[in-house]
N, CA, C and O atoms as a Tinker XYZ file with bonds, in Angstrom:
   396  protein
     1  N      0.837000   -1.160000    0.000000    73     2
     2  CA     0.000000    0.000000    0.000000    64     1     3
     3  C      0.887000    1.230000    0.000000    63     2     4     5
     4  O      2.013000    1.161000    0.493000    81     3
     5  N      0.406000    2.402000   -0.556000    73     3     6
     6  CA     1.655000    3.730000   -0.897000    64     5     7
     7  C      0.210000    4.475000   -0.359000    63     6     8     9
     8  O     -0.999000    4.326000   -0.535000    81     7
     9  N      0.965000    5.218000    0.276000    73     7    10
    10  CA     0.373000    6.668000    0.770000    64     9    11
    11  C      0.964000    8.171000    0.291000    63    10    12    13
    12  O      2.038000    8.615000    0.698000    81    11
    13  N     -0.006000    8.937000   -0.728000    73    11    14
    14  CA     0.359000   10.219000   -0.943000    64    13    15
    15  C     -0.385000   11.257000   -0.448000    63    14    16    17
    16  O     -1.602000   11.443000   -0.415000    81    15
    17  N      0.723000   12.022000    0.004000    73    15    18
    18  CA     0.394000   13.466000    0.525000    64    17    19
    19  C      0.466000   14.339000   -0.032000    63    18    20    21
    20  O      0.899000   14.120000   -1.163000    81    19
    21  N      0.078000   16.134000    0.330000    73    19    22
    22  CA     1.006000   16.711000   -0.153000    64    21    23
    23  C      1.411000   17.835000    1.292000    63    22    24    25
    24  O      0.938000   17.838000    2.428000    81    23
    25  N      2.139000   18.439000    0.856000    73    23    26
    26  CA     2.650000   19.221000    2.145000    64    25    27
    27  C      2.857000   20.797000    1.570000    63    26    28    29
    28  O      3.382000   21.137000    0.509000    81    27
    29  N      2.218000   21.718000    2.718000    73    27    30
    30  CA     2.848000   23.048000    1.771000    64    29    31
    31  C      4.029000   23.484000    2.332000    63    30    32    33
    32  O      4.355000   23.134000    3.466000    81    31
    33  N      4.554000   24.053000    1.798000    73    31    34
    34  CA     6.053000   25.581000    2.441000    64    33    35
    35  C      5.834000   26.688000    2.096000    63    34    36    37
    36  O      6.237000   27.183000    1.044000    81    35
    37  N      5.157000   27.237000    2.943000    73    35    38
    38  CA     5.155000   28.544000    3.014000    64    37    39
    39  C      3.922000   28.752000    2.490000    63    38    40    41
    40  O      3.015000   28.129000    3.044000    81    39
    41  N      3.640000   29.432000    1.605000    73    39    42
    42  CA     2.433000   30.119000    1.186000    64    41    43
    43  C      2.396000   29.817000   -0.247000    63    42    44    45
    44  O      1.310000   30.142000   -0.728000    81    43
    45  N      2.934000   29.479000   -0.808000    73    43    46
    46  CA     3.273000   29.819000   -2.036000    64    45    47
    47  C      3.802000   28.807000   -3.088000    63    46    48    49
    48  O      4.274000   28.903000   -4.221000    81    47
    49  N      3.461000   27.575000   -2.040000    73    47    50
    50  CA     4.359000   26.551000   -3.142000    64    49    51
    51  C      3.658000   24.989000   -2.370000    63    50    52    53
    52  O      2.945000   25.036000   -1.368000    81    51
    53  N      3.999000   23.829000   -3.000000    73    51    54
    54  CA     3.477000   22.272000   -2.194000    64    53    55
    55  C      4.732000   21.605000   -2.567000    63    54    56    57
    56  O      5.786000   22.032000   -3.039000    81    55
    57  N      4.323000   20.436000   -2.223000    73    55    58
    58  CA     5.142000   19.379000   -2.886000    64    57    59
    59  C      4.351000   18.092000   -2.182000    63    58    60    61
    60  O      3.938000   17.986000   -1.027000    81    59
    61  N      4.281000   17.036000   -3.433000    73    59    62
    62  CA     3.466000   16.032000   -3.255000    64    61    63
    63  C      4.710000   14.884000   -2.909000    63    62    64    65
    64  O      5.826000   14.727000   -3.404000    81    63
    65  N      4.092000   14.284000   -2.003000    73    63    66
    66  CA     5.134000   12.641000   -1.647000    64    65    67
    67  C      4.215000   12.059000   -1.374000    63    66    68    69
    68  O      3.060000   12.425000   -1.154000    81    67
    69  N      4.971000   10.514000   -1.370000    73    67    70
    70  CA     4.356000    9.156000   -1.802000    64    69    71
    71  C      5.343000    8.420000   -0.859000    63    70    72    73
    72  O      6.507000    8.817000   -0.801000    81    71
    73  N      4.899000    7.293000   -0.066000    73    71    74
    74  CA     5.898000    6.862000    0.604000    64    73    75
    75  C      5.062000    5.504000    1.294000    63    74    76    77
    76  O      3.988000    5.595000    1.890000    81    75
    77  N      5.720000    4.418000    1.093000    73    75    78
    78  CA     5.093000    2.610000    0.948000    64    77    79
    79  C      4.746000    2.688000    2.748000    63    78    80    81
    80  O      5.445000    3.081000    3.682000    81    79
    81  N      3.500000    2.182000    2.700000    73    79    82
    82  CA     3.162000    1.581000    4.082000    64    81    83
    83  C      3.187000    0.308000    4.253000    63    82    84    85
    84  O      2.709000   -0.233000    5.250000    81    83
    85  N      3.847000   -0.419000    3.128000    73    83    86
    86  CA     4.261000   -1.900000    3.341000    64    85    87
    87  C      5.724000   -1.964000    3.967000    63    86    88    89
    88  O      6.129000   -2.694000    4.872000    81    87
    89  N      6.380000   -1.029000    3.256000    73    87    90
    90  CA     7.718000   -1.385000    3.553000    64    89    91
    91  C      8.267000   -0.940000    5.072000    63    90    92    93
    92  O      7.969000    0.155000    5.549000    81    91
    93  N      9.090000   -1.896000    5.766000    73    91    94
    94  CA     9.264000   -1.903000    7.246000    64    93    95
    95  C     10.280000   -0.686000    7.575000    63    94    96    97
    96  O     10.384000   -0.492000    8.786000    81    95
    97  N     10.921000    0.030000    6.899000    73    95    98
    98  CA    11.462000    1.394000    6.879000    64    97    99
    99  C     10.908000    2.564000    5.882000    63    98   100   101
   100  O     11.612000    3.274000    5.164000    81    99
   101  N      9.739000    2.596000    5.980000    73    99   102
   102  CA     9.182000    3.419000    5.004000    64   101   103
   103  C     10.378000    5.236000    5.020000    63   102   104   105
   104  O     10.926000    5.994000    5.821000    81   103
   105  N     10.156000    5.042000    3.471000    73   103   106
   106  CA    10.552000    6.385000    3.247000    64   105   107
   107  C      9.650000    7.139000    2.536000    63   106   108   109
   108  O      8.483000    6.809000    2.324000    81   107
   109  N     10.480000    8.714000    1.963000    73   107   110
   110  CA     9.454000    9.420000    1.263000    64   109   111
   111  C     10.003000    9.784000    0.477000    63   110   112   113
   112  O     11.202000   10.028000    0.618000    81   111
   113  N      9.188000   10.023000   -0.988000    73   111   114
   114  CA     9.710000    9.922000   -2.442000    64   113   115
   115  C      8.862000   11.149000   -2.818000    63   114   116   117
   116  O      7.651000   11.268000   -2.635000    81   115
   117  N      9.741000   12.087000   -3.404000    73   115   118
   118  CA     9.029000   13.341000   -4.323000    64   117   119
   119  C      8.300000   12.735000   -5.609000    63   118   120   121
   120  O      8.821000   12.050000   -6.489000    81   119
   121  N      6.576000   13.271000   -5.481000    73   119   122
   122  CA     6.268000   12.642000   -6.627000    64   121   123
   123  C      6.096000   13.658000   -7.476000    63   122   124   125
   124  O      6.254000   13.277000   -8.636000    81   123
   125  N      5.734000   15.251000   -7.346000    73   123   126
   126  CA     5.674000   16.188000   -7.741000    64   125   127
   127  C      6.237000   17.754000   -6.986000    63   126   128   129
   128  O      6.342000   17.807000   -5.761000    81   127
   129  N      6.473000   18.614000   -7.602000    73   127   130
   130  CA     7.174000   19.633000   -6.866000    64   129   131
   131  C      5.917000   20.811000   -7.540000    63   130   132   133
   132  O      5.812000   20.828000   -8.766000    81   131
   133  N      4.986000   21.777000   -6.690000    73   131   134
   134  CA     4.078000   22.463000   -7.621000    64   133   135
   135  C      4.887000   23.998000   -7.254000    63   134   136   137
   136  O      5.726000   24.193000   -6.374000    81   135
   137  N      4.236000   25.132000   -8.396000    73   135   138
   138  CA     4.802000   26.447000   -7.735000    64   137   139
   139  C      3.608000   27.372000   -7.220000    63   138   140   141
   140  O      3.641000   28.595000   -7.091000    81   139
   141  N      2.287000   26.298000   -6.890000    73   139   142
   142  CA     1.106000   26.609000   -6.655000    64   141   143
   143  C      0.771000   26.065000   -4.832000    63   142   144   145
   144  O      1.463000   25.284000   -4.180000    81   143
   145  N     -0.527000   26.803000   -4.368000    73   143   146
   146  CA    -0.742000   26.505000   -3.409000    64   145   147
   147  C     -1.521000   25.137000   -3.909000    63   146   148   149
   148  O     -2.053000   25.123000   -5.018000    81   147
   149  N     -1.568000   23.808000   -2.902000    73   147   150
   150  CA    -2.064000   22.730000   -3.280000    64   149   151
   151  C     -3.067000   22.409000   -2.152000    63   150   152   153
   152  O     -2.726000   22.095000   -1.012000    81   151
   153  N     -4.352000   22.522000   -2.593000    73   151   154
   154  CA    -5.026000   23.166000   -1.363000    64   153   155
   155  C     -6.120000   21.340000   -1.257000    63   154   156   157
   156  O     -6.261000   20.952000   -0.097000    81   155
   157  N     -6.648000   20.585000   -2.159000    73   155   158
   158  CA    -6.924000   19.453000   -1.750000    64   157   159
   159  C     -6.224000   18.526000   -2.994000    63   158   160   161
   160  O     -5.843000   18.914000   -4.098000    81   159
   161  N     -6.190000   16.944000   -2.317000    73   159   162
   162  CA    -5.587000   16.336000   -2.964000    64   161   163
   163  C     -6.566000   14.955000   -3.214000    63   162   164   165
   164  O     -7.566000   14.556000   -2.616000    81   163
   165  N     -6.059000   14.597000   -3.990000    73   163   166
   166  CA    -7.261000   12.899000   -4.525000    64   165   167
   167  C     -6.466000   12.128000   -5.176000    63   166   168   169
   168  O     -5.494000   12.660000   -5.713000    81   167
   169  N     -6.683000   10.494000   -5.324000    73   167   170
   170  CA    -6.142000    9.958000   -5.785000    64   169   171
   171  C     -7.127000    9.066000   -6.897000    63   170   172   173
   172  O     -7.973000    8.369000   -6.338000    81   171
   173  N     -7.114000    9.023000   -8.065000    73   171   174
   174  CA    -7.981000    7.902000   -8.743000    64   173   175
   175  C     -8.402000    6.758000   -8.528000    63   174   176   177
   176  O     -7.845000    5.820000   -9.099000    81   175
   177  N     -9.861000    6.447000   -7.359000    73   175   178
   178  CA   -10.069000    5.374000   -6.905000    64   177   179
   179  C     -9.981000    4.030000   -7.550000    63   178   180   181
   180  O     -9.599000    2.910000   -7.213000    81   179
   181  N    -10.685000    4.810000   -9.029000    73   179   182
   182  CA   -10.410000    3.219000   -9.773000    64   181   183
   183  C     -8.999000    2.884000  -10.256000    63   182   184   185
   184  O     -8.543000    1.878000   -9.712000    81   183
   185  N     -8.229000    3.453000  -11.108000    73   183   186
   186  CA    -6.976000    2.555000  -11.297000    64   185   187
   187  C     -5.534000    3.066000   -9.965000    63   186   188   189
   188  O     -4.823000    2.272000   -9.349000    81   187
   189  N     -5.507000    4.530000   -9.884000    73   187   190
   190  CA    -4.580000    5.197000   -8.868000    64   189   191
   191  C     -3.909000    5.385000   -9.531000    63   190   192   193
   192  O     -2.758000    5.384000   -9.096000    81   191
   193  N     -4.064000    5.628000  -10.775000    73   191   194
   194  CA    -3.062000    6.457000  -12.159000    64   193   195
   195  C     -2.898000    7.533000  -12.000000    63   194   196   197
   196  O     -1.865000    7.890000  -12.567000    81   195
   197  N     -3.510000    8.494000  -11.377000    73   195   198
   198  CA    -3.551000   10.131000  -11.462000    64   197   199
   199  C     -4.232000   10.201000  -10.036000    63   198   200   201
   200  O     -5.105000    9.606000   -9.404000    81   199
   201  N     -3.236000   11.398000   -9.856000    73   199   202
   202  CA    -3.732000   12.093000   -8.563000    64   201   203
   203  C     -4.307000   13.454000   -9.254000    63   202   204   205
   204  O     -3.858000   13.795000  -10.348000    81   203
   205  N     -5.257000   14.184000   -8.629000    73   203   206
   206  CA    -5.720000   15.173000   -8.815000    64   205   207
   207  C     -5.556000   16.328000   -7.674000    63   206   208   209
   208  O     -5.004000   15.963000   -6.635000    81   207
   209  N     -5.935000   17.540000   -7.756000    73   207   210
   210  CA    -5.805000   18.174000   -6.736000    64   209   211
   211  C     -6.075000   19.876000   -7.202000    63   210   212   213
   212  O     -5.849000   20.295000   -8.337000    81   211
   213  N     -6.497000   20.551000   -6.290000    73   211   214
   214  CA    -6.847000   21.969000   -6.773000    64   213   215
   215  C     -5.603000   22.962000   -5.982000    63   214   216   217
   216  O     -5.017000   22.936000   -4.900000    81   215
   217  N     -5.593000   24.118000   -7.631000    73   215   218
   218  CA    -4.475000   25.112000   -6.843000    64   217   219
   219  C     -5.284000   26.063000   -6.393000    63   218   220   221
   220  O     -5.806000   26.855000   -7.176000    81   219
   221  N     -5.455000   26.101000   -5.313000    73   219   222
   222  CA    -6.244000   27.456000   -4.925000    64   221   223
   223  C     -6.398000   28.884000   -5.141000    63   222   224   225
   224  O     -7.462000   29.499000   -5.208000    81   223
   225  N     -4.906000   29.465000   -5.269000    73   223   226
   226  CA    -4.119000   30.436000   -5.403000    64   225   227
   227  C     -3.752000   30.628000   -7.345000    63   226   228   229
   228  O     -3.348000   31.655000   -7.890000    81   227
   229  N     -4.141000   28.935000   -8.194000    73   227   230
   230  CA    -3.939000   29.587000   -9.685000    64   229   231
   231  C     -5.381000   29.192000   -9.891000    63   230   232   233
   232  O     -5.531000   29.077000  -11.107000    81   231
   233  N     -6.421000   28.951000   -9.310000    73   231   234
   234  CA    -7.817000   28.814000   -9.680000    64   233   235
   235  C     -8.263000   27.161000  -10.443000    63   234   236   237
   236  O     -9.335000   26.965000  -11.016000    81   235
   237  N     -7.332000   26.271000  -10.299000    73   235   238
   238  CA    -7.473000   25.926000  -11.139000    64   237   239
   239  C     -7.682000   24.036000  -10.971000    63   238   240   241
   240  O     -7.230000   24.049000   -9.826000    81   239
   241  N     -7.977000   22.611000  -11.193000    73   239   242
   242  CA    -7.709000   21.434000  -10.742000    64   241   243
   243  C     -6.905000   21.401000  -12.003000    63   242   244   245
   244  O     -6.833000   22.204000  -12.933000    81   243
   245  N     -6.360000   20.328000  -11.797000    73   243   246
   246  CA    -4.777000   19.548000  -12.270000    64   245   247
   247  C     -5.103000   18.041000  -11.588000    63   246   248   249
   248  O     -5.640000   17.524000  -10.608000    81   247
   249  N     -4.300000   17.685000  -12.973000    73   247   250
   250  CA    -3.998000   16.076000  -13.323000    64   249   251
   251  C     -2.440000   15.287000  -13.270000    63   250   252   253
   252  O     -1.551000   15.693000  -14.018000    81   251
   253  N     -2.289000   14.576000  -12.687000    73   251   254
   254  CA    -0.660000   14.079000  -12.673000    64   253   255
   255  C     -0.496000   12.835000  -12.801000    63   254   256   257
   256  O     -0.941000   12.236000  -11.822000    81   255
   257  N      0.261000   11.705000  -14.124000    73   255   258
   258  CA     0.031000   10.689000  -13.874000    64   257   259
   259  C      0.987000   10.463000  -13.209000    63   258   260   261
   260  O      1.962000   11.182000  -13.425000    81   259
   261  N      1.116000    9.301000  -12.052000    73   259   262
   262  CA     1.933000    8.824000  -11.290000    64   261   263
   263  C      2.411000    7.395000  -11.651000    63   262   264   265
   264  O      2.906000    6.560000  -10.894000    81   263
   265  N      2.219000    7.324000  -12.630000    73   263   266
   266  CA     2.674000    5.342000  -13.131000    64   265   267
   267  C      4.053000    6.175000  -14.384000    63   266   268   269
   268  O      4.543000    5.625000  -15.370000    81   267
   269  N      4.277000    7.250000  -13.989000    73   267   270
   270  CA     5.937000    7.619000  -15.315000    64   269   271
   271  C      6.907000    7.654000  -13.736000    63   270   272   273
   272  O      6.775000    7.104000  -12.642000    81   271
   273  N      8.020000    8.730000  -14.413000    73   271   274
   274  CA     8.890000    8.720000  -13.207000    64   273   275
   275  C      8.332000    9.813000  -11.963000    63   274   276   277
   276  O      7.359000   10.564000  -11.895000    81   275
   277  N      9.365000    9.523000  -11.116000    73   275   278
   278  CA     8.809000   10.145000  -10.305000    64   277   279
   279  C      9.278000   11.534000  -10.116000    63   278   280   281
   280  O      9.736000   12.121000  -11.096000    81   279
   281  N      9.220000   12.109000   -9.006000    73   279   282
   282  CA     9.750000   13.812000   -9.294000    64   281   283
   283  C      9.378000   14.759000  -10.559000    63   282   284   285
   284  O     10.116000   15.657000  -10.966000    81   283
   285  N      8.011000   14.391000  -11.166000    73   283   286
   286  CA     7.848000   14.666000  -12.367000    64   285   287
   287  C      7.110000   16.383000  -12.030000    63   286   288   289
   288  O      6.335000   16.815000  -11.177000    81   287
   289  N      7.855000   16.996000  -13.223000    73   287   290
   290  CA     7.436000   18.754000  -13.340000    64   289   291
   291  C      6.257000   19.257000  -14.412000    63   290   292   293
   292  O      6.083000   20.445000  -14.684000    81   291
   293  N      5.454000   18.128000  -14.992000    73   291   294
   294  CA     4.766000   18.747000  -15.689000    64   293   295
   295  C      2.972000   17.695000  -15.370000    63   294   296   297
   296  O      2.672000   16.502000  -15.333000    81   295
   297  N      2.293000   18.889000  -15.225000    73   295   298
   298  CA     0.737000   18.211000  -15.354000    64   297   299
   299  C     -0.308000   18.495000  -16.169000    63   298   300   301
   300  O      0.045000   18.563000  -17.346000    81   299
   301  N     -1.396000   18.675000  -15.994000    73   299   302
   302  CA    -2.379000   18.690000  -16.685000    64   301   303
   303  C     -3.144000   19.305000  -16.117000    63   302   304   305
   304  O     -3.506000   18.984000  -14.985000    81   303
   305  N     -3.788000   20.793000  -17.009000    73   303   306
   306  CA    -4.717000   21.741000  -16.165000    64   305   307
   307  C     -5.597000   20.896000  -16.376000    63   306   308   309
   308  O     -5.286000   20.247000  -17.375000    81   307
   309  N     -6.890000   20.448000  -15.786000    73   307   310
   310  CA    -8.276000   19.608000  -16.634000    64   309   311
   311  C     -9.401000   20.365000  -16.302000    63   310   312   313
   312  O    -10.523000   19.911000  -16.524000    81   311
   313  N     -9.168000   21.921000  -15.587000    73   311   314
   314  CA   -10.315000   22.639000  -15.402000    64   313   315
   315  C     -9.630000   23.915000  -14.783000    63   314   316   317
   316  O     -8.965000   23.969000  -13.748000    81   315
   317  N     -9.977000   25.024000  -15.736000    73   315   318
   318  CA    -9.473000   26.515000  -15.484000    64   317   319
   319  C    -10.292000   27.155000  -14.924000    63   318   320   321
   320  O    -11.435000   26.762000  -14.691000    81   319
   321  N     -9.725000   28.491000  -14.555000    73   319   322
   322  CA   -10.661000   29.784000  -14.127000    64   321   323
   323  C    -11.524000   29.527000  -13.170000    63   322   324   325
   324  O    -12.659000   29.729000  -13.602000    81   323
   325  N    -11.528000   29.078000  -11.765000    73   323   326
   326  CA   -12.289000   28.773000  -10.971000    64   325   327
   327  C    -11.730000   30.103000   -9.628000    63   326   328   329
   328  O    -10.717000   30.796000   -9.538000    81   327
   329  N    -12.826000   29.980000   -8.867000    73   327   330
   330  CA   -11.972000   31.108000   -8.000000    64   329   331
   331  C    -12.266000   30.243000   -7.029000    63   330   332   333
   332  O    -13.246000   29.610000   -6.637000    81   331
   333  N    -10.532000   30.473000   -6.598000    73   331   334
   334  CA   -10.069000   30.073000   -4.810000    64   333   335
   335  C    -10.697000   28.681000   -4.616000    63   334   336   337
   336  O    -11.354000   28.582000   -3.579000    81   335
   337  N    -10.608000   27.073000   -5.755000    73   335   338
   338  CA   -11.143000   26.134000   -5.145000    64   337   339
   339  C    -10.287000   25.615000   -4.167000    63   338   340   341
   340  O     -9.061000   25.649000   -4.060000    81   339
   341  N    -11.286000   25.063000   -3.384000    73   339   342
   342  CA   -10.627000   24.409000   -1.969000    64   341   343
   343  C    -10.535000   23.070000   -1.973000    63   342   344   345
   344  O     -9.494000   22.583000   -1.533000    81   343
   345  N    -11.696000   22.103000   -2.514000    73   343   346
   346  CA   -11.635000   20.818000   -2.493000    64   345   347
   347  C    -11.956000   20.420000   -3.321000    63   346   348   349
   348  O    -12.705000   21.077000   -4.044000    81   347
   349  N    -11.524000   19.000000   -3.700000    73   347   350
   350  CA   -12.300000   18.153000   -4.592000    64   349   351
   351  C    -12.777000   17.003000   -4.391000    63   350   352   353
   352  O    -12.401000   16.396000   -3.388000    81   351
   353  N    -13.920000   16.283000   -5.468000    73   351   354
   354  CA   -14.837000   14.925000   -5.401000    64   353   355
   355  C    -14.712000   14.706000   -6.256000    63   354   356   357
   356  O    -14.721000   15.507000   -7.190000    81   355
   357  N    -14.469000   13.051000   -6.363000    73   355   358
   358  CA   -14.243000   12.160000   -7.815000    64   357   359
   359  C    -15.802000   11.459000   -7.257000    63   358   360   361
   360  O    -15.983000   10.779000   -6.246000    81   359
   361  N    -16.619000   11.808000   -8.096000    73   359   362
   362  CA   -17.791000   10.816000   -8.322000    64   361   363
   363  C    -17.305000    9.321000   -8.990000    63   362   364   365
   364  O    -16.908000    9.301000  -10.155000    81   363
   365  N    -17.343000    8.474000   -8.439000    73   363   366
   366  CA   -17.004000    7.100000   -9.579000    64   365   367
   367  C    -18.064000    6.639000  -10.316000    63   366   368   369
   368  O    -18.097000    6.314000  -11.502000    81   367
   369  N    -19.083000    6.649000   -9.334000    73   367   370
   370  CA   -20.204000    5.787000  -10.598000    64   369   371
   371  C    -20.862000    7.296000  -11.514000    63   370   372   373
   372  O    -21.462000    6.983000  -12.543000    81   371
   373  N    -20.828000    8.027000  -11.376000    73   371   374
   374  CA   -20.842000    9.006000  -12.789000    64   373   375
   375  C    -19.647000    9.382000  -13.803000    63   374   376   377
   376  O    -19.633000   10.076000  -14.820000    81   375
   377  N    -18.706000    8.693000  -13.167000    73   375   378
   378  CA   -17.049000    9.378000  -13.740000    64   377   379
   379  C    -16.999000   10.438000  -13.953000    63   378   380   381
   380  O    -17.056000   10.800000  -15.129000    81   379
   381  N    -16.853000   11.524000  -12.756000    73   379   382
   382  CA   -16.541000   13.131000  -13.103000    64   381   383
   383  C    -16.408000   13.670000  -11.570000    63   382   384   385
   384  O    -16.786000   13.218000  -10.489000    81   383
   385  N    -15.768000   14.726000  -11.928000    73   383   386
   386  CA   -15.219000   15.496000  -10.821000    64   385   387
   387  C    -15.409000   16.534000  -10.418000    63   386   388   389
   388  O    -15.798000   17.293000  -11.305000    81   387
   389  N    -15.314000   17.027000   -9.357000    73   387   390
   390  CA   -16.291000   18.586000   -9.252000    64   389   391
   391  C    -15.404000   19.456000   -7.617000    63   390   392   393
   392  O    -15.008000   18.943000   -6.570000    81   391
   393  N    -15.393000   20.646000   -8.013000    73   391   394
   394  CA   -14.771000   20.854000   -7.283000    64   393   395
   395  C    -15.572000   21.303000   -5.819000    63   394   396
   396  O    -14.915000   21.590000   -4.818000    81   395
């Protein structure tokens, strides 16, 4: 089982980690570095291919697949121009997301 977080610094920035709750010395692995506030986070119930998560501070949810490498710098806006979202919901049995 892998557990991802994300953590902020400061005001102005996150960074997402991932780190095994199987393994008997668990560590923690950069899975993304944002230059956004990362204000909620989700993981894709059905496969756990993509984490999602809203920047509060660029208005906006974002997509990240997590099955490439890790420490990865580039995502996917999948919904602009929102003001100040705070959280998000993955509906599964409708497949869609809402902030």
């Amino acid at each position: 089982m892998c557990l991802v977080f994300a953590v902020l610094i400061g005001y102005f920035s996150g960074i997402i980690f991932s780190s095994s709750l199987s393994d008997p010395e668990p560590g923690q692995q950069i899975v993304y570095r944002a230059e956004h506030v990362i204000d909620d986070l989700v993981v894709d119930p059905e496969t756990g291919a993509y984490l999602y998560w809203t920047a509060y501070d660029a208005g906006f949810i974002a997509r990240l697949s997590v099955t490439g490498n890790s420490n990865s710098t580039s995502h996917d806006v999948i919904v602009s121009s929102l003001t100040s979202p705070r959280a998000l919901v993955i509906d599964v049995i409708n497949r869609s997301l809402s902030p």
